[in-house]
N, C-alpha and C positions, 0 to 999 in steps of 0.2 A: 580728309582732314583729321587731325590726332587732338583728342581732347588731354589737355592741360589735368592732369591725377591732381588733388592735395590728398595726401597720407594724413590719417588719424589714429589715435591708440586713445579710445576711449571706449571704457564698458558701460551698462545700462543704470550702473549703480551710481552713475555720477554726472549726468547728462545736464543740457546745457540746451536754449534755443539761439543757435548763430547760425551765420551761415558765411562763406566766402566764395568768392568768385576767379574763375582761372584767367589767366592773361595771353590765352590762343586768339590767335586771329578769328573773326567772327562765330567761337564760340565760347556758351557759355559754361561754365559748371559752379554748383552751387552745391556746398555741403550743409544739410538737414539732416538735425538729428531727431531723432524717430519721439512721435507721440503713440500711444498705442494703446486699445483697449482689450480685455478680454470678455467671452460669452459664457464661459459653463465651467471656468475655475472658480469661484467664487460661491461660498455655500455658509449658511446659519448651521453653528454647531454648540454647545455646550461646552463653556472651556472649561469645566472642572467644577463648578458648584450648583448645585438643584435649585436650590429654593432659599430664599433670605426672607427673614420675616417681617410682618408687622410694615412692607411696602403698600399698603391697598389701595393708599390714596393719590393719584395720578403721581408716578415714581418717578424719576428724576437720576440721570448721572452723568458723570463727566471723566474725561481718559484726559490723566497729566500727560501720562506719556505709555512706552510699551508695557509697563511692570502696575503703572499707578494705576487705580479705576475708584470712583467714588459712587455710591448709590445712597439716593434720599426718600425718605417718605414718611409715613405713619399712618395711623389711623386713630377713631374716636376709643378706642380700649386702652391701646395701647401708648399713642402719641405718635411724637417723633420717633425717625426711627435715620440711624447714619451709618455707611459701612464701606470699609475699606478693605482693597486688595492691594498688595504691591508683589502678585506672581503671577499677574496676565491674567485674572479672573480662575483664576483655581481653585481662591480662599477667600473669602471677604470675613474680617473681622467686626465686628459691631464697637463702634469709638463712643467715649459718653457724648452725651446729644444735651445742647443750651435746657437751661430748666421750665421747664415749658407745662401751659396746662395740657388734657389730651382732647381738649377742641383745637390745636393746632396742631400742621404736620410741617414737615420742609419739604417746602414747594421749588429750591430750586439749589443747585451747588457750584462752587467751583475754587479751585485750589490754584496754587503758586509754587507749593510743595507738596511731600508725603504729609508736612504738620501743617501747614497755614492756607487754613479752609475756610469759605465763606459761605452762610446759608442764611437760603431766607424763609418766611414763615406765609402758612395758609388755613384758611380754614378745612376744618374735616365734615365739614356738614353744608345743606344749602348750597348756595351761591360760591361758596371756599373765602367768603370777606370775613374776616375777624377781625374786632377790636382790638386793638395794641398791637397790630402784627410787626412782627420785629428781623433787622437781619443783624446776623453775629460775624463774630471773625474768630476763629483760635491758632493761637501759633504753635500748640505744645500736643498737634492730634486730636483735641478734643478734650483733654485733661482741664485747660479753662477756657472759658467763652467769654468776649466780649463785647455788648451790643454795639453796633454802629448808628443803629439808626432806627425809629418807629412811626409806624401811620399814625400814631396819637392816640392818649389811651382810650379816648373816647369817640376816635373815626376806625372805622372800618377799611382794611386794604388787603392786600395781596399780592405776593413778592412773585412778580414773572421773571426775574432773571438778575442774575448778578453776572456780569463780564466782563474781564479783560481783554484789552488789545492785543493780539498777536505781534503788530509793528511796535508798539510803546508798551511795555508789561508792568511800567508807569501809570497808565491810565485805567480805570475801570469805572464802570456806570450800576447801579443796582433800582430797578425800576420798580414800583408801588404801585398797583390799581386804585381807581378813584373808592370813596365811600358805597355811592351809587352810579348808574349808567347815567342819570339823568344831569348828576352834577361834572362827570367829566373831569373832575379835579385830579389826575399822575402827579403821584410825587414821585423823586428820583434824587439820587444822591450821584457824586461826583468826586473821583478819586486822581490826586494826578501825583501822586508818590507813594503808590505801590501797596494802597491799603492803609497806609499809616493813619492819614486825614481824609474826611469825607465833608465835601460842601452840599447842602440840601437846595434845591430848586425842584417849582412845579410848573406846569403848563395845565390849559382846559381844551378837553376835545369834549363836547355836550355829548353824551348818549353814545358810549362809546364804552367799552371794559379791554383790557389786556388779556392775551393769548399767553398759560404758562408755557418759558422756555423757545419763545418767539424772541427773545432779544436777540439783538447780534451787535458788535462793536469794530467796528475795523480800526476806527483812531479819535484822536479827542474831539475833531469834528463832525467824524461820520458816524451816526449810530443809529439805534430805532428797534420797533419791534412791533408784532402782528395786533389790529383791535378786531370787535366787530361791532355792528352797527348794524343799521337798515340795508348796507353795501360791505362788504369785508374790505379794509383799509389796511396797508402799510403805512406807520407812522413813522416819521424818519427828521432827522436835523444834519443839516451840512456845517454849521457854525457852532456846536459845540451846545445846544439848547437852547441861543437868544432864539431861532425860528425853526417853527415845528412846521412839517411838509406831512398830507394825505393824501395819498394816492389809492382810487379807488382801483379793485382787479375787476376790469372790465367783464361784463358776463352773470356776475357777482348781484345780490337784490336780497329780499327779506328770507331771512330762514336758510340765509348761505354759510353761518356757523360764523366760527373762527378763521381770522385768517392765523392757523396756529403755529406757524412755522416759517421760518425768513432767512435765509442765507446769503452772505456777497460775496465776491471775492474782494483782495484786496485792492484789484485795480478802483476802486470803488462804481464801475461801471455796471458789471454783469452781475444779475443776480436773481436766485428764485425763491417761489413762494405758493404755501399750500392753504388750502381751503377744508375744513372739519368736514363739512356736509359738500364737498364735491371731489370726489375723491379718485377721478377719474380724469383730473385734468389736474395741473399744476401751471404757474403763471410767473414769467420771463422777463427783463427788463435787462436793455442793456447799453442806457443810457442814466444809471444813477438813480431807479425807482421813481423819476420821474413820470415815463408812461410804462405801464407792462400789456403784454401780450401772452390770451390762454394758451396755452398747449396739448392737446389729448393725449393721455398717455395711452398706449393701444398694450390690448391684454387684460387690462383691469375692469370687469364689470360694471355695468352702469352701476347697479343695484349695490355695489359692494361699498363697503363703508369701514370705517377705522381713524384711528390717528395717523395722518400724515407727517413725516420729517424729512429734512431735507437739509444736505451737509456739505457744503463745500472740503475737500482734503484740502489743507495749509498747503501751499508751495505749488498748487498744481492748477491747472485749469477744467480740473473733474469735480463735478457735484454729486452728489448719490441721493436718489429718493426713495424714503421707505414707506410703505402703509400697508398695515397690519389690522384684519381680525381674524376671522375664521382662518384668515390664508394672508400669508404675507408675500407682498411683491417687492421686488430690489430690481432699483434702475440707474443706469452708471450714465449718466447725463454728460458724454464725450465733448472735450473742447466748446467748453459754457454751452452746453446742449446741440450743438452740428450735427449729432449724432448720437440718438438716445437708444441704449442699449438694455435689451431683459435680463433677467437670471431666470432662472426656471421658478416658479411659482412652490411655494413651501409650505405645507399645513403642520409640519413638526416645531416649526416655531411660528407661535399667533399670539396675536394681542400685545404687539410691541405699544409700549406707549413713547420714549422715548430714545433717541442714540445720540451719541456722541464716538470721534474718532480720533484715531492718534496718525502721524509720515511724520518719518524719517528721511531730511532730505537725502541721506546717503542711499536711499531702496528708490529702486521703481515705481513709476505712479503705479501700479497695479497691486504694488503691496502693503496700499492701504490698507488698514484696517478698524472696526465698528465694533463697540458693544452695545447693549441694546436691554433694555429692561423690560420687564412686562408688567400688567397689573395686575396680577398673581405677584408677582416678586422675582419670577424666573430671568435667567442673568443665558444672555445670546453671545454670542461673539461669531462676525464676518470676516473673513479672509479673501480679500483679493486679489491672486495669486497668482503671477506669470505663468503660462507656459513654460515650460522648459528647454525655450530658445530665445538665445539671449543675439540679438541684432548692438551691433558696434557702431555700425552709420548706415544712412540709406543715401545713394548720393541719385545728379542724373547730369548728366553734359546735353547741349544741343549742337546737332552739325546739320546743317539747312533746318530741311523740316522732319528729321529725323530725332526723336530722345531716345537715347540710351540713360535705362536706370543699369545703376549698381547698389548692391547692398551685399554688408558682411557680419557673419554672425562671427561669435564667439565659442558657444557653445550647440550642441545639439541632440537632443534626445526625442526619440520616436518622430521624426521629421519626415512626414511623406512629404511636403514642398511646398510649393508656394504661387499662389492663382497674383497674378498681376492686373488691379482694377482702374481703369480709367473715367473722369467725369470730365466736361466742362465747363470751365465756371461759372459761365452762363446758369448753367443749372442750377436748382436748390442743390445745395450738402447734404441736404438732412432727408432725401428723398432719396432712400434707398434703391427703387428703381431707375434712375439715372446715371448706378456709376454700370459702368458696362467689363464684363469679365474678356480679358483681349490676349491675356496666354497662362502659359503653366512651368513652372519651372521646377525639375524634381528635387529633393531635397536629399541629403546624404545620410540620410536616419539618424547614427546614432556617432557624436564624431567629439572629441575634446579638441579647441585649437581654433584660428581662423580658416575660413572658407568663404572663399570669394562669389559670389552671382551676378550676372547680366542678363538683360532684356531687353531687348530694341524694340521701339514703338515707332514705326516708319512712317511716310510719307501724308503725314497730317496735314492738314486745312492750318490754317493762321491762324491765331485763337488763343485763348488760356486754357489750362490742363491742372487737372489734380494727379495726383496715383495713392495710389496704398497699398498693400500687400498683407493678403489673407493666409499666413502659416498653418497647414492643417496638420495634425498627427496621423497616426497611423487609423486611431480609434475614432476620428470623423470630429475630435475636438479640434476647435481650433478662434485665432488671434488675430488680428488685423494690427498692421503698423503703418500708419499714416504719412506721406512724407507732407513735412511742413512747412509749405511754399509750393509756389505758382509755378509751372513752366508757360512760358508766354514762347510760340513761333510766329516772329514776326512775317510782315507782306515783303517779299522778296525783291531783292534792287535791282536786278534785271532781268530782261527775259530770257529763256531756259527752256530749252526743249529735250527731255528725258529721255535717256534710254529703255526702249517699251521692256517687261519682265513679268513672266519671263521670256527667255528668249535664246533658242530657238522655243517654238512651243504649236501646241496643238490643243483645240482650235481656239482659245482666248487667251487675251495679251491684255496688260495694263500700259496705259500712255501718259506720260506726267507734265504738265508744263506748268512755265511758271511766269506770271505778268504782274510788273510793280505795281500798273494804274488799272481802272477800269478800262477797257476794249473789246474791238470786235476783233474777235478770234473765228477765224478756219483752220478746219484739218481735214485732208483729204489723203487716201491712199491709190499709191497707184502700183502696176504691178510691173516686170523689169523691161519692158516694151514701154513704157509712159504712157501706160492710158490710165484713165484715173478710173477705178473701183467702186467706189463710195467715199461718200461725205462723213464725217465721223464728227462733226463742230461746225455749226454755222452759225453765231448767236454772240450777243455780247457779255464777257465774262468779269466780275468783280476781281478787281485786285487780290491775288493771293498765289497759293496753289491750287492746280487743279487736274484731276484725274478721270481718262475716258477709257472704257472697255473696246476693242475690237477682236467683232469674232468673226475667224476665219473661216467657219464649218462649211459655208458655199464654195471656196477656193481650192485650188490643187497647190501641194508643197511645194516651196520656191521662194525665192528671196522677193520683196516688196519693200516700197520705199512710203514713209508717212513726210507729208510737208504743213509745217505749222505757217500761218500769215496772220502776221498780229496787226492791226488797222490802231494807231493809237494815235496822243495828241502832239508826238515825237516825229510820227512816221509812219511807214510801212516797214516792218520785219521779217524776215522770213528764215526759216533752219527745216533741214532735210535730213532724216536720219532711216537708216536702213534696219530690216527685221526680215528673221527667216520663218516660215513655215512647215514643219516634219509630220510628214502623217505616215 
């Protein structure tokens, strides 16, 4: 049977999650286009400038986009401290900074433009509460500031986060810590044109303090940010602030820190969350931070400790987790975590305290990228870097119980090939040992241009099926690309008795047969005189397909015939199909 092609001309720079279906007689084909992660492209490096000063105090920044990057802080000497880049972290200049005494630093940033910045304020001693804590806004750089908004001159607070909605850039929220734990009193302001106006509203969580740089905002109803407590909590609203939602991270009890880091995506479903004082797990939700689930991240020492972060890339369904002291780990949390991936562990950059990232929907999810501050002041920048083969589609047809993948690159450099891995759905995803390696296909090194591949994954069981494809280079790096969607081989509509393969053969043969319902099936062989040999099937088989070994090694070479008799709720059936022997 000849599967139904659809032709595509799309490259990696421009992808798409669809898919369509061919109009051949009982098969199917279905084009997916590729998700993909990589393992050991991806590396902390220094884009161009050493050290910024006067960061000490828990540093803070935010990426507008490829060229922009903002870093915040200060200290009790010095004060605040503001600084911009606009050439990818090469250069950060120092902007003037709101008039401030130097028991406040900026606690947190984020911009609109290269000029229209918003920050908020903390304290540099203690607890980080200060009296009159205030957040600004300048439209001209820094040149003039003007306050929005303060905890009062005479309550104490703490600015965790100012942010805009990625969906509405209309919207943005700037959150306040209470005076004390005990009073619970968040103040928060409310913007829904663009920074212009800010409405004030507070809510009461008792015993309870904000995580800086825990906020997050997806749209005017969905928002929230990390506390802690007796249990570390996600605090969250679906209605825009009339009602406050806490969700405690299960596992979580006294002395479990901050919950100081919170990510969504925008479906407002999925999304993760990190722990100060548990720095070896991270926590899941993908039902709306209604309930979450821990997660162990494997690699990272019990003992080990640091600031957690943790970033969803805009546009994509990849989150990235960082924690940093001694030694920083990076983990590429594949299709809202299905698939949680390492970088090699890194002592040349530690002590990250904060990151922020910029995608371009025109690049590959892979070329994301992270900058990253320390609390030194030192400025990081991550690259997550394709491979150097570039895949156009991954497709797969099915004819009975046979899939055929196809996939075509575009480009290709140091390509030894490509291992073809299969799961079934049944399985966990996220359990590495379950997807099973089932062939190899060599790759064409080094090629400009399209280049077509096929694989045949034959005579399966009825069931659901994944695949992916492991690209490895010459030098043992290598990328997996995911195909995105199920292949389903249905219970077959009637019964089939295969031709045994191979065949001629010596001394084992494969025998196929196939039954719509549950029955009692026999197979018996006999040899070209009709006496019957042995029994090979005498038992009742579920509906599906099904495959039995016979070995010849007692027999002499000669032709032999196998007879199937299905006993079902239709009838009796029977098929006789003949097989050689060559020794």
């Amino acid at each position: 049977m000849k599967n139904n092609e659809i032709g595509m001309n799309l490259k990696l720079k421009n992808m798409e999650n669809t898919r369509s279906f061919g109009k051949g007689t009982g098969v199917l084909v279905t084009i997916v286009f590729l998700l993909f992660y990589n393992i050991l492209f991806g590396q902390w490096t220094n884009p161009g400038t050493n050290l910024l000063s006067y960061l000490d105090y828990y540093p803070s920044t935010f990426v507008l986009n490829e060229s922009t990057i903002f870093m915040v802080g200060g200290n009790g000497t010095y004060g605040s401290a503001i600084y911009r880049s606009t050439n990818s972290g090469a250069n950060f200049t120092a902007l003037s900074r709101p008039s401030t005494s130097k028991s406040k630093f900026l606690s947190c940033v984020f911009a609109t433009s290269q000029n229209t910045i918003y920050v908020g304020e903390g304290g540099t001693a203690g607890d980080g509460l200060v009296s009159n804590a205030r957040f600004f806004m300048t439209t001209d750089g820094g040149s003039n500031w003007t306050q929005l908004g303060t905890s009062g001159a005479s309550t104490k607070g703490f600015f965790n986060g100012i942010v805009f909605s990625k969906s509405n850039p209309q919207f943005g929220v700037a959150i306040c810590d209470p005076p004390s734990r005990t009073s619970g009193t968040f103040q928060y302001w409310k913007t829904t044109n663009g920074g212009l106006n800010w409405s004030y509203a507070s809510f009461v969580s008792p015993n309870s303090a904000g995580a800086q740089n825990s906020v997050f905002v997806i749209d005017e109803n969905f928002f929230g940010f990390g506390l802690s407590e007796a249990n570390a909590r996600v605090a969250f609203t679906t209605n825009s602030g009339t009602n406050w939602n806490y969700s405690i991270l299960p596992g979580t009890g006294a002395g479990q820190g901050f919950v100081t880091t919170v990510t969504f995506h925008s479906d407002k479903l999925h999304g993760f969350a990190g722990v100060s004082n548990n720095s070896d797990s991270i926590w899941q939700t993908t039902n709306g931070g209604v309930n979450w689930t821990k997660i162990p991240i494997t690699g990272i020492p019990n003992s080990a400790s640091g600031q957690p972060n943790l970033k969803y890339i805009d546009g994509t369904n990849t989150a990235f987790f960082v924690l940093s002291n001694g030694t920083t780990y990076t983990y590429k949390m594949h299709e809202h975590g299905s698939e949680i991936i390492a970088y090699p562990p890194t002592s040349t950059v530690t002590n990250i305290m904060h990151i922020d990232d910029f995608y371009l929907p025109t690049d590959a999810p892979g070329d994301a990228t992270m900058f990253a501050v320390t609390s030194d002041g030192h400025i990081s920048r991550f690259q997550d870097s394709p491979l150097p083969v570039q895949l156009a589609s991954f497709t797969y047809g099915i004819s009975g119980r046979n899939v055929n993948l196809k996939w075509v690159t575009t480009m290709e450099q140091n390509n030894s090939g490509f291992e073809i891995y299969r799961i079934n759905e049944s399985a966990d995803k996220g359990v590495q040992s379950n997807w099973s390696k089932i062939g190899f296909v060599k790759g064409k090194g080094n090629v400009s241009g399209i280049t077509e591949y096929n694989f045949s994954d034959i005579n399966l069981n009825s069931g659901k099926y994944n695949y992916k494809l492991k690209q490895i280079d010459y030098n043992g790096n290598y990328e997996f690309f995911e195909l995105n969607g199920t292949v389903s081989i249905d219970t077959p509509g009637k019964i089939n008795l295969g031709q045994n393969y191979p065949n001629p053969f010596n001394p084992v043969t494969n025998i196929g047969f196939e039954i719509p319902q549950d029955a009692k099936v026999t197979m018996k062989v006999y040899d070209i005189s009709g006496r019957e040999i042995i029994t090979l099937v005498n038992e009742y088989k579920t509906a599906g397909y099904h495959t039995v070994k016979f070995n010849a090694s007692d027999y002499s070479s000669g032709i032999y015939f196998y007879k199937i008799r299905v006993d079902a709720k239709g009838g009796i059936t029977e098929y006789t199909r003949a097989m050689s022997v060559v020794k």
